[in-house]
Each structure stands twice: as C-alpha cells, then as structure tokens.
C-alpha positions in Angstrom: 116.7 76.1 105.8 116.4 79.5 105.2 116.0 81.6 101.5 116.5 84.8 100.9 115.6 86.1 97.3 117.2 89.0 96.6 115.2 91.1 92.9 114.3 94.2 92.0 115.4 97.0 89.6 118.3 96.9 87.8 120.8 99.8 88.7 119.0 99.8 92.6 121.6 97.4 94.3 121.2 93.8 94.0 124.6 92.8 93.7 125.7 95.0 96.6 123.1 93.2 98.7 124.0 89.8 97.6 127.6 90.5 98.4 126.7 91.8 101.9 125.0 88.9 102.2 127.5 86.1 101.0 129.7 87.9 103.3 127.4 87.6 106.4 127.3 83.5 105.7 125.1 82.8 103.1 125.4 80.8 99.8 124.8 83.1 96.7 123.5 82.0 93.8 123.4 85.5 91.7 120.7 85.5 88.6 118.8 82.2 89.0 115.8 81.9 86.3 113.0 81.6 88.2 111.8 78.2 86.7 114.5 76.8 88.6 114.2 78.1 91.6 111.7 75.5 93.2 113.8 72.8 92.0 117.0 74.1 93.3 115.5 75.0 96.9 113.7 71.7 97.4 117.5 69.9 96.5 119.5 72.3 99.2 116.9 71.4 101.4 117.3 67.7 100.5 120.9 67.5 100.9 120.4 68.7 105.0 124.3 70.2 104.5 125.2 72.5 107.2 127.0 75.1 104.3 123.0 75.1 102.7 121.2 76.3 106.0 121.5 79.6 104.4 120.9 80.5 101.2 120.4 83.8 98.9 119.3 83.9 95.1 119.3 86.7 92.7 117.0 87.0 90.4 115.7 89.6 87.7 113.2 90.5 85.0 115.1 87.7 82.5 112.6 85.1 83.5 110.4 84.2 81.7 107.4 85.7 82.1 105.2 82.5 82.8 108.0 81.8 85.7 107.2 85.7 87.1 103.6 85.1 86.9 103.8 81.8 88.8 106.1 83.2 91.9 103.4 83.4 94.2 102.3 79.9 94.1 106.1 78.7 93.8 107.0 81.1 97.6 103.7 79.5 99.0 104.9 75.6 98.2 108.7 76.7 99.4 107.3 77.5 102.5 104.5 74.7 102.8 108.0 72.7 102.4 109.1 74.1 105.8 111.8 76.8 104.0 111.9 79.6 105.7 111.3 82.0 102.4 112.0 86.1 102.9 111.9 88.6 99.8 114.3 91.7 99.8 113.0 94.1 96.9 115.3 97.1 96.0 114.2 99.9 94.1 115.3 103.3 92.8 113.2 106.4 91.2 113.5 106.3 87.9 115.4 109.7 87.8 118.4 107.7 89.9 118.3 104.6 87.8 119.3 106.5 84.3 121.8 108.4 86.5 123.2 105.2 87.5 123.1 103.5 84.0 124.8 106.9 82.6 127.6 107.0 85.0 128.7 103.5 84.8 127.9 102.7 81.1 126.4 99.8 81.7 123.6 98.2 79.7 119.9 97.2 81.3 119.0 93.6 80.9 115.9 94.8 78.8 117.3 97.4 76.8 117.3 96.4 72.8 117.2 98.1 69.2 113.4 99.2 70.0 113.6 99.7 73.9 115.2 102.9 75.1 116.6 103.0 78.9 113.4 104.4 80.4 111.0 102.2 78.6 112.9 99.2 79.7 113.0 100.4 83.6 108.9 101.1 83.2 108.5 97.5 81.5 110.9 95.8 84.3 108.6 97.2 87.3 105.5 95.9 85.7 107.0 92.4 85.1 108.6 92.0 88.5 105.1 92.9 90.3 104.6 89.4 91.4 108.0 89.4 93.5 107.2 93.5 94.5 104.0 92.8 96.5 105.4 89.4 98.2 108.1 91.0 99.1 108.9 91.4 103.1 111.2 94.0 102.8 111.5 97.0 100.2 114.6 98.6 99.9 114.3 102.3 98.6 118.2 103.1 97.4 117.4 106.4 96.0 118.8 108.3 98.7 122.2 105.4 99.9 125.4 105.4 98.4 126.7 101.5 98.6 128.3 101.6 102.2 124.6 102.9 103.5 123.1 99.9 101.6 125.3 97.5 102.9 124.8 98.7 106.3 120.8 98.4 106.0 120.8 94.7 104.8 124.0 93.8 107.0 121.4 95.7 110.1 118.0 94.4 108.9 118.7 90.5 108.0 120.5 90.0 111.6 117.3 89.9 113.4 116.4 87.5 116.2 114.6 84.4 115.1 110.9 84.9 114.9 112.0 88.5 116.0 110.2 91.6 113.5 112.9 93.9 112.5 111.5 97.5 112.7 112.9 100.8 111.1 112.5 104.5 112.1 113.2 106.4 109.4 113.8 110.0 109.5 113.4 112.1 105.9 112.5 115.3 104.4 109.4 116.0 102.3 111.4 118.2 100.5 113.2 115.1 98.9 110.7 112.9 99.0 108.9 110.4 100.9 110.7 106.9 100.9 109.1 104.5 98.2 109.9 101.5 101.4 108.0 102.8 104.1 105.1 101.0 105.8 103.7 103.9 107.6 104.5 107.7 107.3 104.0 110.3 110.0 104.0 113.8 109.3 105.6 116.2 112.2 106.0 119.5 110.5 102.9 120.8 112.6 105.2 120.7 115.4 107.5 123.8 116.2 110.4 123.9 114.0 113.8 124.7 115.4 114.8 126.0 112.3 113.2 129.1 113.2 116.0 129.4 116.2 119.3 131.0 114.5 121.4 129.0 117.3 119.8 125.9 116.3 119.6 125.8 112.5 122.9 124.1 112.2 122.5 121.4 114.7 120.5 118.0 114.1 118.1 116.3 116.0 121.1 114.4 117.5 122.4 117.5 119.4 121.4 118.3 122.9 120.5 121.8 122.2 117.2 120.6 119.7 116.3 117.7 122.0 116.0 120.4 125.0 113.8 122.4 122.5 111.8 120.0 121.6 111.6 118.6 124.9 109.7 121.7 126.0 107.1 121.7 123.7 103.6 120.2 124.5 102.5 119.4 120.9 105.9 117.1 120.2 105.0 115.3 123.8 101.4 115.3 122.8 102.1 113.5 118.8 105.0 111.3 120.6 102.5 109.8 123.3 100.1 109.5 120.2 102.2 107.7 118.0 103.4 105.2 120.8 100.1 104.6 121.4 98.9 103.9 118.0 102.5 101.7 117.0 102.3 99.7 120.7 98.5 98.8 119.4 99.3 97.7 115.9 103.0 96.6 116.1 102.2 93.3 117.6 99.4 92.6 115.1 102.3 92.7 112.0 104.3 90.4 114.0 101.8 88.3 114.9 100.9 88.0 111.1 104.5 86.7 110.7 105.8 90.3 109.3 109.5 90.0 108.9 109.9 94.1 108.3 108.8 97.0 109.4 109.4 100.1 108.7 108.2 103.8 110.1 109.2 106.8 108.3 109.1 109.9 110.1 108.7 113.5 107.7 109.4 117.2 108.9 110.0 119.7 106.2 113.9 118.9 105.9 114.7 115.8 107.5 117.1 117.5 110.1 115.5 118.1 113.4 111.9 117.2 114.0 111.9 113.8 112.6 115.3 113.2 113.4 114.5 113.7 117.2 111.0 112.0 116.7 112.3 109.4 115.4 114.8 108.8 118.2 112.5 109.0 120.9 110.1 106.6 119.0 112.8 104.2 118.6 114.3 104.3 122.0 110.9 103.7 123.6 110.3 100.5 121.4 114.1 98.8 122.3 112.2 98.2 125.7 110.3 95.9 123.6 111.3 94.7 120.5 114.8 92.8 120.0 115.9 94.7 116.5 114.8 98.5 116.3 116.9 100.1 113.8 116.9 104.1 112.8 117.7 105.5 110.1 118.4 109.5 109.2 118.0 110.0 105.4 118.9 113.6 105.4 121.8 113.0 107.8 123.8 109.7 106.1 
C-alpha cells in the first residue's frame, strides 16, 4: 500500500493537491487528526482492497500538538509495517499567504480573538515542523497559480517505482530563491544575453540564446562542472531512498541563463534517470 500525506500551510495548496491527487487514483481522506492516522493506515492495509492500494490524507496544524510531536515515530512504524509512506509539504511566503487569505476571505484554522493572521501563519510553521523536515517533497507555491500546481504534483507523484523524481528548476534571484529546492546553482557569472538588444526578448527556449550561449566557454566550462558534481551525488540520494529531488538553477532574471542551463542539465540526465522534470519559474 502506498500513503501519501499531504500538510503544510494553510492558504499554500493542499486541497488543490489532494484533488489532483484523488483524480490521479487515490483515496482522499482530506483533514485527518493525526492521532488517527496510524490506526487508519494500519486498517486500509488490513483490509488488502484493491480501491485502498493508494491512499492520500490531509492533515493540518489542528492536531493536537502531542499528535504533531509524535509524527516521526508514527511515519517510522507505518513504514516498519511495509506502507510505502511519502510526505508532500506545501508552503507559501508569508507575504502570498495574507494575499491569499485577503482575496478569498477565508479564515486560517488558527486565527482567534487574540491571534491576528500573521501570528497564526508564524505559530502554524513552528507546530507543523515535525511533518516539514520528514517531508520528501516541498512544494514552494509562491510563484504557481493552481493549474501550475496541479501540473507539478500530477508530474512529480507519477514516477517509476523505486525511480527518484528529479526537478530543474529555473528562477530569478531578483524574485527570490525557491523555499523547495535541494541544491541551488548560481549562473549569473556567465555571459548574459540580455546585454544583446536582439536577444532581450527571447527565452532560453529560443534558438537564437541557445547558439549564444553555446559559444561561450565559461557556460560549457560550469555545465561540464555541474554534470560532474550531480552524476557523483545523484545516485547517493537515490540510494538513500530519496523520493525527490530538486535543482534550482538562478541567473539574474530567470529568463535566459538558467533557463538554458537548466535544459541542457536536464536533457543530459533523461539518459539516465526515468522522471526528470524542468521547471521555468519566470516563464509559467
């Protein structure tokens, strides 16, 4: 049997992924305290029906806080049981989340007479710290609109059995560097077609920056590096049973340097790896 647990912050997109999820197969169970959570996954897996193979919970901050606290010991004896456990964390800046909460009215779980909005977000990170750092896969929604979310978790959760799902993400420091990313690369050393007046408009997509870029020895030089570095480490993740991986790639405005770097890198590794994704956060 296989569980995913779907948490995180309120406003960042749990339902959305839930739904995406109920529509690739799974049973949903959304907002499931915690404290039952053992006892319900140890009964799917004792019924051995075909609809229970795979399963996705939602769960939030409303636990209690002795349940949040215990998590880690609860995954460990799921998976001791022989379920196959993965965790898919969303999150948002904070800046997004009140947008989100403004625009749609709707009220956070933790808000109260004595809790304003942006106390309640800061208080829901710190209690949901025991799912954050067991989770496999972090989910950054800062920058997606729901269509781009649904994509990612459609993309991402489709992986091969015992296959690591890996991610090159494209962005721009001037936005930001995405709160999900496993490693981070930094190309704005290389030459910058931005500089070219017939190239500013065009992406890293467009034939006209890939010949560019393909003529410059420093972007050979870091992509040789890079692949290098990622064919040495890559295996070790997977080998560690990693589920997720993912490589964000920064030039100063996400649209041609790590755009193309990012392409090349992700190319090269669909030689080896079953499910490389990429990703163009300045481009979506």
């Amino acid at each position: 049997m296989k569980l995913i647990i779907v948490s995180g912050l309120s406003g960042s997109g749990k339902s959305v992924a839930l739904h995406t999820l109920e529509d690739l197969g799974y049973y949903c169970i959304d907002n499931l305290p915690l404290g039952l959570l053992q006892a319900f996954a140890m009964q799917m897996l004792a019924s051995r029906q075909p609809a229970y193979e795979k399963i996705a919970v939602g769960t939030d901050a409303r636990s209690q806080p002795e349940h949040l606290e215990r998590f880690p010991s609860v995954l460990r004896e799921l998976r001791d049981a022989g379920i196959s456990c993965e965790i898919i964390y969303l999150l948002a800046d904070e800046y997004t989340l009140l947008k989100r909460f403004s625009e749609t009215r709707r009220k956070h779980p933790l808000t109260g007479k004595n809790v304003p909005l942006a106390e309640a977000i800061g208080l829901e990170r710190k209690l949901l710290e025991p799912i954050a750092v067991n989770a496999d896969m972090h989910v950054d929604t800062t920058h997606m609109n729901v269509h781009q979310l649904r994509d990612l978790i459609r993309d991402r959760t489709q992986k091969s059995a015992h296959s690591m799902s890996i991610l090159f993400e494209s962005f721009g420091y001037k936005r930001g560097i995405p709160a999900d990313a496993d490693f981070v690369f930094d190309v704005r050393c290389l030459p910058n077609p931005h500089w070219q007046q017939q190239l500013r408009p065009l992406t890293g997509l467009d034939g006209e920056v890939i010949a560019y870029l393909e003529n410059q020895p420093e972007v050979l030089q870091m992509f040789e590096e890079l692949k290098r570095f990622l064919d040495t480490w890559l295996p070790r993740f997977a080998a560690d049973n990693r589920s997720y991986m993912t490589i964000a790639i920064g030039c100063t405005g996400g649209q041609h340097r790590s755009v193309y770097m990012a392409e090349l890198l992700a190319a090269h590794f669909r030689n080896k790896w079953d499910n490389v994704l990429t990703r163009h956060r300045e481009l979506s």
